[in-house]
N, CA, C and O of each residue as an XYZ file, in Angstrom:
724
protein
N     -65.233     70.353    -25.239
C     -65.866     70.781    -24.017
C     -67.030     69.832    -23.731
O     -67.505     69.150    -24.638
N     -67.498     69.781    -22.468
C     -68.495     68.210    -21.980
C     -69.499     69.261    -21.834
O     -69.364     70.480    -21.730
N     -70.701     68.399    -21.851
C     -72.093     69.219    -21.436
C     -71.964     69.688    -19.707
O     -72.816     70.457    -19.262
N     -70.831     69.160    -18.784
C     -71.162     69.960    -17.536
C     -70.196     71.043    -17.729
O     -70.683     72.165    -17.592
N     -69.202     71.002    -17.954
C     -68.050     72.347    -18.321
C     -69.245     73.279    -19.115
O     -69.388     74.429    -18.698
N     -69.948     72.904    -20.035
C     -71.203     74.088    -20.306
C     -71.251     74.825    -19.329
O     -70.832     75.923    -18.965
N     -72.056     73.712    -18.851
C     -73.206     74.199    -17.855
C     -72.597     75.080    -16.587
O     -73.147     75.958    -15.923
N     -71.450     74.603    -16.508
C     -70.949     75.246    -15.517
C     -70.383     76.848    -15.622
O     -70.433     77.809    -14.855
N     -69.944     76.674    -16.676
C     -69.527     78.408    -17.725
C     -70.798     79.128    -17.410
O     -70.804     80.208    -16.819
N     -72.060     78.401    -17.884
C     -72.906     79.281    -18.577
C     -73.631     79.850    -16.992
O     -73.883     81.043    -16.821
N     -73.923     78.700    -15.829
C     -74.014     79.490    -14.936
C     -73.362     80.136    -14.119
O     -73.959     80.920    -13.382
N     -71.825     79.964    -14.022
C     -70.777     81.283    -13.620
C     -71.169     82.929    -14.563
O     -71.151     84.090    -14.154
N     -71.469     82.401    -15.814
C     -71.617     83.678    -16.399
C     -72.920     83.944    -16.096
O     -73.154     85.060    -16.559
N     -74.110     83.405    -15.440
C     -75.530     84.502    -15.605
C     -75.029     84.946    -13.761
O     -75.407     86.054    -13.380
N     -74.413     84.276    -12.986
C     -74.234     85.066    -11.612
C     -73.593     85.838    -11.766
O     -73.797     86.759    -10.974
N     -72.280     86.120    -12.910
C     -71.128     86.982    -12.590
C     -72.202     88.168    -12.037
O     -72.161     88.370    -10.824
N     -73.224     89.023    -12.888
C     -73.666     89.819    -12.413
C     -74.120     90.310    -10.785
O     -73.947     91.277    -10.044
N     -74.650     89.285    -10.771
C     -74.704     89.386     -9.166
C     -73.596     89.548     -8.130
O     -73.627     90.376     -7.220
N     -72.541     88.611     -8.372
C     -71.742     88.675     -7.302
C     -71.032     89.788     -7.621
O     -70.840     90.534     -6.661
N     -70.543     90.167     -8.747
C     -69.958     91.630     -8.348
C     -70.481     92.932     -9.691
O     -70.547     92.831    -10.916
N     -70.802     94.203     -8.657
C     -71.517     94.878     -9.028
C     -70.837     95.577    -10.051
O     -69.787     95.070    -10.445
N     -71.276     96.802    -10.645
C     -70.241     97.407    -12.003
C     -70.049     98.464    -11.039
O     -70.680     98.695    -10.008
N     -68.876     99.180    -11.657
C     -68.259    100.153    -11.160
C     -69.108    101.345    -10.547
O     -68.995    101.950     -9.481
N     -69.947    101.461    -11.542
C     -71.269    102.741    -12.047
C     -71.915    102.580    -10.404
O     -71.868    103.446     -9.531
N     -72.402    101.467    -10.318
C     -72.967    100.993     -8.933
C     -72.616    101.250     -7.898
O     -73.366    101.971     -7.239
N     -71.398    100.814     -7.310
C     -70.635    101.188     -6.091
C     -70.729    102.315     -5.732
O     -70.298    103.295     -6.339
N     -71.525    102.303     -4.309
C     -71.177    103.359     -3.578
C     -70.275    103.843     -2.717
O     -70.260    103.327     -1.600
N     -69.481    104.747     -2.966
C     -68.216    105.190     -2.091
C     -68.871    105.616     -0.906
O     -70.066    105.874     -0.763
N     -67.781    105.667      0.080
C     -68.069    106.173      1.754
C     -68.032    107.286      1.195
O     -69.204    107.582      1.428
N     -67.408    108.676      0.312
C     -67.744    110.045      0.868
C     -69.015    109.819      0.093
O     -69.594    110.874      0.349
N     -69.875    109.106     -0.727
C     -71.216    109.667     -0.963
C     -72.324    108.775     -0.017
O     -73.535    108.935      0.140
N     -71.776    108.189      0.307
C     -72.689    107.660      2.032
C     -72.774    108.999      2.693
O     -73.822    109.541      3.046
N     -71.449    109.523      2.835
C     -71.547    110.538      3.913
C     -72.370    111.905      3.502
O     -72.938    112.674      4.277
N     -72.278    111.993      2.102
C     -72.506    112.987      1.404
C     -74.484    112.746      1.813
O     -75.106    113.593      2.455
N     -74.963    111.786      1.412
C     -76.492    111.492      1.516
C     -76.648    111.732      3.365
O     -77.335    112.684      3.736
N     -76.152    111.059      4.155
C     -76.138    111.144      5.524
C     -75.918    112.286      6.255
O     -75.963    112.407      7.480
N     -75.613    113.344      5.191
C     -75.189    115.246      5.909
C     -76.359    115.526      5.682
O     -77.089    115.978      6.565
N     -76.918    115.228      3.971
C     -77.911    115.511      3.564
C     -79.166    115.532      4.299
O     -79.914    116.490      4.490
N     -79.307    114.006      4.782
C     -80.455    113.535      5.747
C     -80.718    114.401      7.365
O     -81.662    115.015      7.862
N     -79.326    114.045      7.799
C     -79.323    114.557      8.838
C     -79.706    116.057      9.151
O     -80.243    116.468     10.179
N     -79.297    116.824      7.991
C     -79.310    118.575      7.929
C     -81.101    118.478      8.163
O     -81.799    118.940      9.066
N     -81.580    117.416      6.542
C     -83.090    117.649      6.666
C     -84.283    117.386      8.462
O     -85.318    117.874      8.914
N     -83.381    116.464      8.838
C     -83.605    115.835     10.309
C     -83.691    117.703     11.149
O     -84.693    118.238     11.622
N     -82.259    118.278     11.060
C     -82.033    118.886     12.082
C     -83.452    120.191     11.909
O     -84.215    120.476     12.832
N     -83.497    120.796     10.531
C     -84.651    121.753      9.943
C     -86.241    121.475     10.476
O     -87.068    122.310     10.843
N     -86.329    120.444     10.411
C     -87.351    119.379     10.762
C     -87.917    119.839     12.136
O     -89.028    120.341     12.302
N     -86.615    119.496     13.476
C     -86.783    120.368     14.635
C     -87.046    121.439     15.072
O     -87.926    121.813     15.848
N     -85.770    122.262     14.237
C     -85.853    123.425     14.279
C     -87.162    123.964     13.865
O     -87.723    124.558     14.786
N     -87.931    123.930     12.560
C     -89.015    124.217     12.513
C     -90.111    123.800     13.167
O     -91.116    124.503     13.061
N     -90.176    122.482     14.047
C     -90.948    122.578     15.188
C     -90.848    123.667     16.355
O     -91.774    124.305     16.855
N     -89.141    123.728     16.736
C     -89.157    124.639     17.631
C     -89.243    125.977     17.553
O     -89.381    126.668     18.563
N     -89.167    126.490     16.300
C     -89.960    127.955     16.175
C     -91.506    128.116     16.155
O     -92.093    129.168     16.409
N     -92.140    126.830     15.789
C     -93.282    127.180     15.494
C     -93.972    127.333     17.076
O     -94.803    128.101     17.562
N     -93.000    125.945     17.711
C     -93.370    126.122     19.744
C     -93.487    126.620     20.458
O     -94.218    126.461     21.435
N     -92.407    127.829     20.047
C     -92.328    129.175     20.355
C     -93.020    129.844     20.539
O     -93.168    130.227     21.700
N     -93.973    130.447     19.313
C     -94.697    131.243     18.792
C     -95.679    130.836     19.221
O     -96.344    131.744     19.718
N     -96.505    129.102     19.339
C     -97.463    129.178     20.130
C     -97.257    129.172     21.335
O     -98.012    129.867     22.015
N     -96.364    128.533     21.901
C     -96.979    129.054     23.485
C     -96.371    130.639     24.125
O     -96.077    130.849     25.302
N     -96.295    131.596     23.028
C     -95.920    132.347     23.841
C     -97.089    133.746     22.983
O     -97.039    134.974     23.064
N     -98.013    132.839     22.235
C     -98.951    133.485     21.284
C     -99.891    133.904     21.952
O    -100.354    134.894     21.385
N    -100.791    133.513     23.500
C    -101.734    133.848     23.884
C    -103.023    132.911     23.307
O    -104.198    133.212     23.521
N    -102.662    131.908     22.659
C    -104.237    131.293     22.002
C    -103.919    130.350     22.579
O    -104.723    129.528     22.139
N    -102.882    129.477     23.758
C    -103.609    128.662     24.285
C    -104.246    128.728     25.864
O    -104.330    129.845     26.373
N    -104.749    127.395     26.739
C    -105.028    128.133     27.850
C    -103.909    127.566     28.591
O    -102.965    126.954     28.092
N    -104.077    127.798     29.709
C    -102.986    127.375     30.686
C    -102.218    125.804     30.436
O    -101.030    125.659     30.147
N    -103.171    124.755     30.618
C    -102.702    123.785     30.430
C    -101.953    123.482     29.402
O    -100.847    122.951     29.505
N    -102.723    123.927     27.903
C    -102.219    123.547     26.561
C    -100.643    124.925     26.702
O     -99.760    125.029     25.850
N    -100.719    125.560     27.673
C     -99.080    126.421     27.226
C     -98.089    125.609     27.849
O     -97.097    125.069     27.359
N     -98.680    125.617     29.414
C     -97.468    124.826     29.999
C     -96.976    123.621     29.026
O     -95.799    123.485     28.691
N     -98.328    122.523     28.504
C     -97.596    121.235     27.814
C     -96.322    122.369     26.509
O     -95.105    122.406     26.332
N     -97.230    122.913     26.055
C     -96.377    123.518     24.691
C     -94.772    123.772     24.918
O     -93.829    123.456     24.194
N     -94.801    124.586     26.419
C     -93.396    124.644     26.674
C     -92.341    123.517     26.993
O     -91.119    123.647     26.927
N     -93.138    122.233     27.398
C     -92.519    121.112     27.548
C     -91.628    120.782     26.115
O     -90.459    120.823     25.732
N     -92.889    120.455     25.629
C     -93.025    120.065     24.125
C     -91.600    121.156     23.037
O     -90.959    120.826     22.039
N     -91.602    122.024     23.577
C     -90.573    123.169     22.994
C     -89.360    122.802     23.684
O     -88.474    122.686     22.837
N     -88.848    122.526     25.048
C     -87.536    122.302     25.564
C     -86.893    121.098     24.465
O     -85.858    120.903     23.828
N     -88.276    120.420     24.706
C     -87.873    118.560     23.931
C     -87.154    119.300     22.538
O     -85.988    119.118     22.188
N     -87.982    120.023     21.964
C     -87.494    120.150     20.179
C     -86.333    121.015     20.123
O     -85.580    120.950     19.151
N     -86.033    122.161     21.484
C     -85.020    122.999     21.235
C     -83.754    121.978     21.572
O     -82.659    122.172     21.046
N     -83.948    121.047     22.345
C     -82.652    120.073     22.457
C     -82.300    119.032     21.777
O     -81.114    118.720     21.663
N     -83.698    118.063     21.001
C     -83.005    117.912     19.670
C     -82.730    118.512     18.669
O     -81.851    117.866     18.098
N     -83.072    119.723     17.909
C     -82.309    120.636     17.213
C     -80.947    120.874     17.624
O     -80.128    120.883     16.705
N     -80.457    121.095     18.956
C     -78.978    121.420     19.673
C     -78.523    120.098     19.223
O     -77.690    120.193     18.321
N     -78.897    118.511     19.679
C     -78.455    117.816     19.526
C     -77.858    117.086     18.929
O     -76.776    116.519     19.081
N     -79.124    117.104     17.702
C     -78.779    117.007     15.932
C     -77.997    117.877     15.183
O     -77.437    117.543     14.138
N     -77.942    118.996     15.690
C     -76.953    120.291     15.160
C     -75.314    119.648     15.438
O     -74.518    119.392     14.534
N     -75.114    119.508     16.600
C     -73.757    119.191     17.402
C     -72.938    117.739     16.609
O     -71.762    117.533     16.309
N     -74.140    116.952     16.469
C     -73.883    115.693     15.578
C     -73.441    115.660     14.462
O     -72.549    114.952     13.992
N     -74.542    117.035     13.651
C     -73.830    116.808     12.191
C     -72.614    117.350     12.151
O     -71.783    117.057     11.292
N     -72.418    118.226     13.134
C     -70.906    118.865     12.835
C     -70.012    118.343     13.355
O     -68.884    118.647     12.966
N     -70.209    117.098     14.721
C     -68.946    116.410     14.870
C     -68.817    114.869     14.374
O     -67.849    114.166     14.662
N     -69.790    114.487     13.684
C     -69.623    113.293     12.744
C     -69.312    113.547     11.828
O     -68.217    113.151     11.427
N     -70.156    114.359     11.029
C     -69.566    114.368      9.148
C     -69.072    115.952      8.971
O     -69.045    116.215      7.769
N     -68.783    116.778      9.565
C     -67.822    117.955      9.466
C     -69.037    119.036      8.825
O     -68.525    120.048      8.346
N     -70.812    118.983      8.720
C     -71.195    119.775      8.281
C     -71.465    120.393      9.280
O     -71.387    119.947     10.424
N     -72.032    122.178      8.764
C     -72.819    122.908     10.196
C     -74.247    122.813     10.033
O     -74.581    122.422      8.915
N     -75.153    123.054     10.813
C     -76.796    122.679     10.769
C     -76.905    124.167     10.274
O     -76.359    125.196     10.670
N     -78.014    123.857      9.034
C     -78.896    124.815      8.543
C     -79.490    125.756      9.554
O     -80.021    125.468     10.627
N     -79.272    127.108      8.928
C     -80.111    128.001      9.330
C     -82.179    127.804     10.088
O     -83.198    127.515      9.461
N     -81.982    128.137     11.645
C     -83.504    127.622     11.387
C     -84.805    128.614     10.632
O     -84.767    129.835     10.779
N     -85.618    128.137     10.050
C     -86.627    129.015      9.680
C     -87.027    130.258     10.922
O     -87.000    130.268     12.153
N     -87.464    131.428      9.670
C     -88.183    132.199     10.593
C     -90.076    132.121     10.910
O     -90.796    131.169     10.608
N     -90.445    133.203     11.475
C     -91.950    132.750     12.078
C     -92.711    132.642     10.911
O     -93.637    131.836     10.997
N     -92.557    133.345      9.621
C     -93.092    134.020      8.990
C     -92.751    132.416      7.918
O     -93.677    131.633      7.704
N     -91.739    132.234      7.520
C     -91.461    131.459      6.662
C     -92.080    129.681      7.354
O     -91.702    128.580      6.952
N     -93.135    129.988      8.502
C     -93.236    128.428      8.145
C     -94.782    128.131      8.448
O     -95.380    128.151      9.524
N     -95.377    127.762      6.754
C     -96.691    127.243      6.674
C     -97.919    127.318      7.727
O     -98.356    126.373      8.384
N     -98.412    128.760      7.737
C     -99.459    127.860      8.740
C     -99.694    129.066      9.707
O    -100.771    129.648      9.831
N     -98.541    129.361     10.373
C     -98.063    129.708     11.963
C     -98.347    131.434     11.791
O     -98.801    132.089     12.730
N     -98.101    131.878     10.822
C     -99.014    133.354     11.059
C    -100.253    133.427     10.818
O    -100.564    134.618     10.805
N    -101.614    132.403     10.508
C    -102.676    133.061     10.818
C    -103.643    132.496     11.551
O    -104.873    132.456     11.512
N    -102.383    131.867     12.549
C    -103.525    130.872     13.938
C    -104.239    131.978     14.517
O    -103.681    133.053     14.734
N    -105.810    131.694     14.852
C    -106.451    131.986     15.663
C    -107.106    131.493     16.749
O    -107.794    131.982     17.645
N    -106.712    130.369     16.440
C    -107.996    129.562     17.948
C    -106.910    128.270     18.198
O    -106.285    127.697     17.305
N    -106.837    127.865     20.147
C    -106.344    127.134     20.326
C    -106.121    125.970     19.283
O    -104.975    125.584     19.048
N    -107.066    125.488     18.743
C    -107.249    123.946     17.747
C    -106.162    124.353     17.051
O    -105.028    123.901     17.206
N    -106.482    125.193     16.291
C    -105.641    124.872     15.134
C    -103.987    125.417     15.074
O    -103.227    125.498     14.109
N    -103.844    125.644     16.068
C    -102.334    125.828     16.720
C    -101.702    124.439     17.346
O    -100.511    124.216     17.561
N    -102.992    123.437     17.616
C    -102.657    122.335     18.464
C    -102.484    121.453     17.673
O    -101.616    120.599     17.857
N    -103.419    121.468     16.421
C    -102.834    121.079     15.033
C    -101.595    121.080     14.341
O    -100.858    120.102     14.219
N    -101.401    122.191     13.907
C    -100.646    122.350     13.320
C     -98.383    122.019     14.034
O     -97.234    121.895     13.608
N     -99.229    122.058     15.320
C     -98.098    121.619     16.342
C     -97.953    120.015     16.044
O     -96.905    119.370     16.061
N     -99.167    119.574     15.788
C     -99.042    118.251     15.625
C     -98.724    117.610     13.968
O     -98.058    116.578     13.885
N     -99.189    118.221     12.818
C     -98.600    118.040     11.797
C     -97.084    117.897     11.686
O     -96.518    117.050     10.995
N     -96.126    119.387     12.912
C     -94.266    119.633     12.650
C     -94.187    118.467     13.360
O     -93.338    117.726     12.865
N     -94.800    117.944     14.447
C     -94.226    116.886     15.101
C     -94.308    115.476     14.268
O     -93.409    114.637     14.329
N     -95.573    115.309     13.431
C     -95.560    114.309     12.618
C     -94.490    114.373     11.461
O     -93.835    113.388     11.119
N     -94.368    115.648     10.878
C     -93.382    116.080      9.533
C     -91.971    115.428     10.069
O     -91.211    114.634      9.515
N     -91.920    115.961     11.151
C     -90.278    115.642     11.745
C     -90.201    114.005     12.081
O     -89.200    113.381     11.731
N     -91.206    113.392     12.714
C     -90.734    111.787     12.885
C     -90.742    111.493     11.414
O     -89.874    110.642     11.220
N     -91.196    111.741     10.557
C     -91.096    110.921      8.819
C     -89.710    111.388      8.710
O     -88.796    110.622      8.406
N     -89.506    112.907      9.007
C     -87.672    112.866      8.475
C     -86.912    112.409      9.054
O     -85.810    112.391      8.506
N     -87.016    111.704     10.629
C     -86.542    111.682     11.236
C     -85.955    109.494     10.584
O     -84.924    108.831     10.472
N     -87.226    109.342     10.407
C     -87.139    108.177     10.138
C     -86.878    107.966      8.437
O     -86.532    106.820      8.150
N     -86.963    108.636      7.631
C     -86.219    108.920      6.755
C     -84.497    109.109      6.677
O     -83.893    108.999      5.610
N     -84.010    109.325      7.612
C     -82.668    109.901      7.967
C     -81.999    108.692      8.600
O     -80.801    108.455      8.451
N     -82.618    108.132      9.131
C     -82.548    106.714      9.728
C     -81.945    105.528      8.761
O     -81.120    104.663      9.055
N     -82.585    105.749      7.582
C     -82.223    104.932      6.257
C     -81.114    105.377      5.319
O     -80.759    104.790      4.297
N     -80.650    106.435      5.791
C     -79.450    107.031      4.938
C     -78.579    107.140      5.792
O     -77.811    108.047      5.474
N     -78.262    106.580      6.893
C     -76.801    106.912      8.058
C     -76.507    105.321      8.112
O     -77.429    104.560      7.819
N     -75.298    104.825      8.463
C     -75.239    104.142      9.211
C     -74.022    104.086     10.300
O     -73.343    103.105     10.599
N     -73.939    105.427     10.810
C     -73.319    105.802     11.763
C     -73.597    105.491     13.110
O     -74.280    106.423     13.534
N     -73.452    104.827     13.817
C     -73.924    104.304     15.238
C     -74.875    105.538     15.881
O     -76.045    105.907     15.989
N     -73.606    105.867     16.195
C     -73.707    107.744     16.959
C     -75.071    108.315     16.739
O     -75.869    108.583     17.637
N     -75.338    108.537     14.934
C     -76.142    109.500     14.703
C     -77.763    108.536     14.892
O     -78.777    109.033     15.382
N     -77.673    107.295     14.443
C     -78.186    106.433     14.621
C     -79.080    106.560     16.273
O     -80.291    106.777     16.305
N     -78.507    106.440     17.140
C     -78.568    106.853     18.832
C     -79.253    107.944     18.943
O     -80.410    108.038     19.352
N     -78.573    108.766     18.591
C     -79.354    109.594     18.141
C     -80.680    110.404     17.998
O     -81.271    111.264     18.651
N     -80.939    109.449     16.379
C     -82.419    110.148     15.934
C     -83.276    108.980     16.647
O     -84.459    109.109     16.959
N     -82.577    107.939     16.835
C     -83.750    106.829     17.309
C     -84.378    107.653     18.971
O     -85.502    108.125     19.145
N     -83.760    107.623     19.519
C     -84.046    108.740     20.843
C     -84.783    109.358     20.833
O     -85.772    109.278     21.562
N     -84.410    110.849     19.364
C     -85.289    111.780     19.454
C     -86.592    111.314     18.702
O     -87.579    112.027     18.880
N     -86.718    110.302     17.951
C     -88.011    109.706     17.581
C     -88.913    109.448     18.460
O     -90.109    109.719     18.349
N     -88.275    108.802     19.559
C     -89.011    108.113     20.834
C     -89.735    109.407     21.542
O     -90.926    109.698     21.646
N     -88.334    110.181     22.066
C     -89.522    111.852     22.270
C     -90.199    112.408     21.850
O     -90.926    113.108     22.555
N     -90.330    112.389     20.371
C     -91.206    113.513     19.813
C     -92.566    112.522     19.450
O     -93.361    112.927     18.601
N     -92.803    111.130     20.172
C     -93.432    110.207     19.480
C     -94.276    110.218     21.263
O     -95.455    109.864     21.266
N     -93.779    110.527     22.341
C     -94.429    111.085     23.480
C     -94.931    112.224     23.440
O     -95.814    112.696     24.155
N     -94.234    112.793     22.395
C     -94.584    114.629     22.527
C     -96.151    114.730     21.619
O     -97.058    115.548     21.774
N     -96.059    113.628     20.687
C     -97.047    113.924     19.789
C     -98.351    113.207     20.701
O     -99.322    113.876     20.346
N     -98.858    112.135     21.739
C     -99.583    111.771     22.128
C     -99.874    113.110     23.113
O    -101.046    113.464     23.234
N     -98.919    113.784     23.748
C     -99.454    114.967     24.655
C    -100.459    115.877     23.928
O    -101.520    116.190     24.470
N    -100.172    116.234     22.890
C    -100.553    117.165     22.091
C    -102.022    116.461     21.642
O    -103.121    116.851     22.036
N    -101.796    115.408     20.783
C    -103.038    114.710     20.710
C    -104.040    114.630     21.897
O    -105.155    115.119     21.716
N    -103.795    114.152     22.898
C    -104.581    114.838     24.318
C    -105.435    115.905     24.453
O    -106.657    115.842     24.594
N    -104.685    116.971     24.400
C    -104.996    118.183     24.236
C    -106.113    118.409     23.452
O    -107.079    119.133     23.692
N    -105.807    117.492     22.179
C    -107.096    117.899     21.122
C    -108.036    116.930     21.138
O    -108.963    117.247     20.392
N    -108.222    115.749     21.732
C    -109.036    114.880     22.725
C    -109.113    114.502     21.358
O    -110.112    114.816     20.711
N    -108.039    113.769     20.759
C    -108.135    112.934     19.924
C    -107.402    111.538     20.422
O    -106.613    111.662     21.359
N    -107.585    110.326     19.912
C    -106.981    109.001     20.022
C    -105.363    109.544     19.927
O    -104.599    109.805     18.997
N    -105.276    109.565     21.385
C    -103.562    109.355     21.555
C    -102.864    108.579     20.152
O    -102.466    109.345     19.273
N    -102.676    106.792     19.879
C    -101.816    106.285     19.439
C    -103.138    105.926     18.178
O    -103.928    105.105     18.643
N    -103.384    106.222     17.214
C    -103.990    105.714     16.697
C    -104.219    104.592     15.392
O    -105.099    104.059     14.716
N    -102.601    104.670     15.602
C    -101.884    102.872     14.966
C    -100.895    102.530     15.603
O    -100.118    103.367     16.060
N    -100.731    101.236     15.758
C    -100.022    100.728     16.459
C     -97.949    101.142     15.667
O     -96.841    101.108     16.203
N     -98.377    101.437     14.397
C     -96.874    101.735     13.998
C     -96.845    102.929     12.963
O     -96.699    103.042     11.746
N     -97.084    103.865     14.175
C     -97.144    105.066     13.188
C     -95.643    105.387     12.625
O     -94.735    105.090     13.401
N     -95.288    105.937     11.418
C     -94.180    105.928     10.809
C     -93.819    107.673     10.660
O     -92.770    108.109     10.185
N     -95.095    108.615     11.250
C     -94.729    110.469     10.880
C     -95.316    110.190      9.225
O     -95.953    109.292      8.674
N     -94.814    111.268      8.879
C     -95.817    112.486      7.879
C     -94.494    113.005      6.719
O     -94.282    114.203      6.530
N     -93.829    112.106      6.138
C     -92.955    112.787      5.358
C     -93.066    113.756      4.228
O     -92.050    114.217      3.707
C-alpha cells in the first residue's frame, strides 16, 4: 500500500461518519409528524388559553370602555386562530385539538382586580403564545401549517402592541421580539 492509498483510506474513514448517519439517528416522517402534532396541539392550547382568558376580561367589568372594545378585538383574533390551528391539526396530521382550559384552570385570571393587571396578564398569554407559536415553527415543516402559524404570529404580534398601548407602555420594545416560552 503507498502513503496516498493511506491517506486516502484514512480520510474516507474519519468522514464515513459524517456522510452517513447511524441508524439510531434517523429521523422517520411518522416521528416528524409525531413532534409536529405535538407542537402544533401546544400552539393550538396556547390560543385557546388566550381566548378564555379574553373572554373573561372583557366581559369581567374591570376594564373601561376603550380597553373592552380593544379586548374584544383582541378575542375574535385568538378565537380564530384557535379555530384555525384546531382545523389544521386535524386536516394535516389526523390529530383533534386539545380540550381548551377552563376560567379557573388558568394562572392568574381569577383574582384580577384592577384594569392593569388584567391588561397584563392579557399580555403575558399573548407573549406565552408567540414563543409557542414560534417554537412550533421549528418542529413542522409542513407548508400549510407553516402559513399558518407564521400569520397568526403576525396577529397576535399587532394584538400585543394594542394591548401594550393600553398600558402606556413602549409598543415594540425590541426590534425582534421572539414571545415568552
Amino acid at each position: 500500500m503507498t502513503r496516498r492509498e493511506a491517506l486516502r483510506l484514512s480520510a474516507a474513514a474519519a468522514l464515513a461518519p459524517l456522510t452517513a448517519p447511524a441508524a439510531s439517528a434517523a429521523v422517520t416522517k411518522d416521528e416528524l409528524r409525531k413532534h409536529a402534532a405535538i407542537a402544533v396541539s401546544q400552539s393550538v392550547y396556547a390560543e385557546q388559553t388566550a381566548m378564555v382568558a379574553f373572554e373573561a376580561i372583557a366581559n369581567g367589568g374591570l376594564l373601561d370602555a376603550r380597553a373592552t372594545a380593544t379586548m374584544r378585538v383582541v378575542l375574535d383574533h385568538a378565537t380564530q386562530h384557535a379555530d384555525v390551528l384546531g382545523q389544521t391539526l386535524k386536516s394535516e396530521l389526523g390529530h383533534d385539538p386539545p380540550l381548551a382550559p377552563t376560567r379557573t384552570g388558568i394562572r392568574g385570571l381569577p383574582g384580577l382586580r384592577r384594569q392593569r393587571d388584567a391588561l397584563e396578564l392579557a399580555v403575558r398569554l399573548l407573549e406565552r403564545a408567540i414563543g409557542t407559536h414560534v417554537q412550533t415553527v421549528r418542529q413542522t415543516l409542513d407548508a400549510t401549517l407553516l402559513k399558518a402559524i407564521t400569520g397568526i404570529v403576525g396577529s397576535d404580534a399587532q394584538s400585543l402592541v394594542l394591548l401594550r398601548k393600553l398600558l402606556h407602555t413602549e409598543p415594540v420594545p425590541a426590534a425582534f421580539e421572539r414571545g415568552a416560552a
